[in-house]
N, C-alpha and C positions, 0 to 999 in steps of 0.2 A: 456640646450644643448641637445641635442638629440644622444640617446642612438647608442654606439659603437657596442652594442650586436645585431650580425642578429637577426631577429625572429624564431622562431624554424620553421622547413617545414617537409612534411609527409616523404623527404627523407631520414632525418636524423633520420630515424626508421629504416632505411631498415640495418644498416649493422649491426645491434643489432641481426636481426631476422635470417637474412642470418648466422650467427655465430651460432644461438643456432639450427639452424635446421643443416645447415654441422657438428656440434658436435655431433648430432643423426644419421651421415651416408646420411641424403638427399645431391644430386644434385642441387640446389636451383641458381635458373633466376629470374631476374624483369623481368614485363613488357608484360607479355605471353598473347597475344588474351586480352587483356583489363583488366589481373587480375595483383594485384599488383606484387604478391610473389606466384613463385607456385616451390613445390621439390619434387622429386622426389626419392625413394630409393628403388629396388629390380623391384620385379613385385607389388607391396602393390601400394594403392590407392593413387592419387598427395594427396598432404597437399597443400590447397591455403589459404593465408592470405592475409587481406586487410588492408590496412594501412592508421589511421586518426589520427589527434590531440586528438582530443575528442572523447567522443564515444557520437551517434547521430543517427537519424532514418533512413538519410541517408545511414551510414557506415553498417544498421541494415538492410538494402534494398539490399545492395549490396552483404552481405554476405548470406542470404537468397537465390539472383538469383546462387550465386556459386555453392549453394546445388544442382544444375542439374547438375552439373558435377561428382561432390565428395562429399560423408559425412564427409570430413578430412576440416572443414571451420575454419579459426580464425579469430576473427575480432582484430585487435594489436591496441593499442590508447596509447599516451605519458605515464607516469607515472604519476597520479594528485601528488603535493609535499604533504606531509606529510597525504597522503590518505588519502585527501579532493581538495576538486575542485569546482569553481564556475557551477552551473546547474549540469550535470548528474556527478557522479562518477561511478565510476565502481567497487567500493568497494562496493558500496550498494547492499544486498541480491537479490533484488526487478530488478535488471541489472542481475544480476548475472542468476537470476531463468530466465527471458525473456530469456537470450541466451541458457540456457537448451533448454527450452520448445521450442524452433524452434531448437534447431540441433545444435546450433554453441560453439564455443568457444575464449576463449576471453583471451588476454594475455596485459600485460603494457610492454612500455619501457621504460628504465629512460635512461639518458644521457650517450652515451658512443659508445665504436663498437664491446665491448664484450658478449658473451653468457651469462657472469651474469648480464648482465642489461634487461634482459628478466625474466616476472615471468607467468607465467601460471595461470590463475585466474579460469577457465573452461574448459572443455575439451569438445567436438562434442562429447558425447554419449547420447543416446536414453535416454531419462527424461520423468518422470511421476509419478507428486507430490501425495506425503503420503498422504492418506485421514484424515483428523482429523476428526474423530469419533465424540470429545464434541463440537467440535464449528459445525457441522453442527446437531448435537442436541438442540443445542441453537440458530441456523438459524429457522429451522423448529418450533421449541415451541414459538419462537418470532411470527412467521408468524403466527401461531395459536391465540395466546393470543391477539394481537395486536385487535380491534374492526375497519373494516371500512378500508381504505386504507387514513390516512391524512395528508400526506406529499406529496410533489412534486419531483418525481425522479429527481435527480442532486440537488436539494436544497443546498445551502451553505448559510453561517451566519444567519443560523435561527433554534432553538431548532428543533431537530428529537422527532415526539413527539412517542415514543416507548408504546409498553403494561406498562411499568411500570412507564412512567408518565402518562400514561390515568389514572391508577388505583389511584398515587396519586390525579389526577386533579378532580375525583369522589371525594375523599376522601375531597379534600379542597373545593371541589363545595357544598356536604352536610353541613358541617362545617359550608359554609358562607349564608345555609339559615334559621340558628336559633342564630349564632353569636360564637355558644361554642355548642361543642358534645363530647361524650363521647364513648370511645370505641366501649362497647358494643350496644348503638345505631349503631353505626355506622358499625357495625356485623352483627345486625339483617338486615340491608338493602340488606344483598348480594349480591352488587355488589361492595363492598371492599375487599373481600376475605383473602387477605394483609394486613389488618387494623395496626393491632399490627406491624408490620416488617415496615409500611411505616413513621408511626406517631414516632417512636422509631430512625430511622435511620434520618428521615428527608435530606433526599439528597437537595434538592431544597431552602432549609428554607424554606418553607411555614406555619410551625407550632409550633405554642407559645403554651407549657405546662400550665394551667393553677391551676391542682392540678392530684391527680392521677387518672390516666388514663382520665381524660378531657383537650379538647385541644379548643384552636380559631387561628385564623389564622394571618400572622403578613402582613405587609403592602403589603413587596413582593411578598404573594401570592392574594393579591388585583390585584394587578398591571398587573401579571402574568395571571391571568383569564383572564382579559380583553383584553390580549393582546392575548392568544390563542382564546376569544370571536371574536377577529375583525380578527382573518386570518380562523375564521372557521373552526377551528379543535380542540375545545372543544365536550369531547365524552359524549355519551349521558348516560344518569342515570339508561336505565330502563323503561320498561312497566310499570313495578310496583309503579312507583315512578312520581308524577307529576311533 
């Protein structure tokens, strides 16, 4: 049988909003020159908000062209239930920080016509994200360390081959051309640097202990060569080393 319940519509946000801005003193109209919700209070700058089910690029477009009017923008979208929601929520940080970073602000409505079914998630002030210090230290030394450029920007479902599997993949490359090595071989070549830290942690599996400090290498780093062999981004060993 088919559902008694209307489906929700962008209307049934508006008296939610209208409520919680006339509890702040604005004047508040639908419908003004093509903006959903615009108030007014004193001589202070309009507040317009835009009203969607979802929140979308679209709703993201619309509130952006408002910024010619006023820095007072909100984009309003339903309440996702139990702050979660099929495709974007707007709980997510990553929503959150986009609406900073262009100006906007961003509010849910949950079911109702009252000013508490409004929450304010964002607010329209000027944003500009804290520099993290260690992670763009570890950008840059990535970018250093790394040999050659062997990946393909946008890459998905295929190992990123980073500075720190080139250095194991030397490390399993020498390995597989005497069958078993030992440390300190594997020291003297320098171009493992990492020897001990790689052979030790073994991220990858690649390395079967065979007593101390010598190692051979286990199928999956067989496998693994060959398949970094045929996409071409196996690094190279070395002047020094044929």
């Amino acid at each position: 049988m088919p559902s008694s319940v209307p489906r929700p519509a962008e209307t049934d946000l508006y008296p939610a909003v209208k409520a919680f801005l006339e509890g702040q003193g604005y004047a508040v109209k639908s419908e003004v020159r093509g903006c959903d919700v615009v108030a007014l209070r004193g001589d202070g700058p309009p507040v317009i908000v835009e009203l969607k089910l979802t929140f979308s690029l679209t709703l993201l477009l619309q509130g952006i062209a408002r910024l010619s009017l006023t820095d007072r923008v909100y984009l309003a979208v339903s309440r996702p239930r139990g702050r979660r929601a099929r495709g974007v929520s707007v709980y997510r940080r990553d929503v959150r920080d986009l609406c900073r970073r262009v100006g906007l602000g961003l509010m849910t409505v949950a079911p109702g016509h009252t000013a508490a079914a409004v929450e304010v998630v964002a607010d329209p002030t000027p944003y500009r994200p804290r520099r993290r210090a260690k992670e763009l230290t570890r950008l840059l030394g990535e970018h250093a360390r790394r040999a050659g450029d062997p990946n393909r920007g946008g890459v998905t479902r295929t190992p990123i081959v980073t500075a720190y599997r080139q250095e194991a993949l030397r490390c399993a490359m020498l390995i597989q051309r005497g069958g078993r090595a030992d440390i300190k071989m594997l020291r003297e070549t320098g171009v493992v640097p990492n020897v001990s830290k790689i052979l030790q942690r073994d991220v990858y599996g690649w390395f079967r202990r065979l007593q101390r400090a010598t190692y051979a290498l286990t199928d999956r780093a067989e496998h693994d060569i060959d398949r970094f062999a045929a996409a071409g981004t196996l690094p190279e060993l070395g002047a020094g080393l044929p």
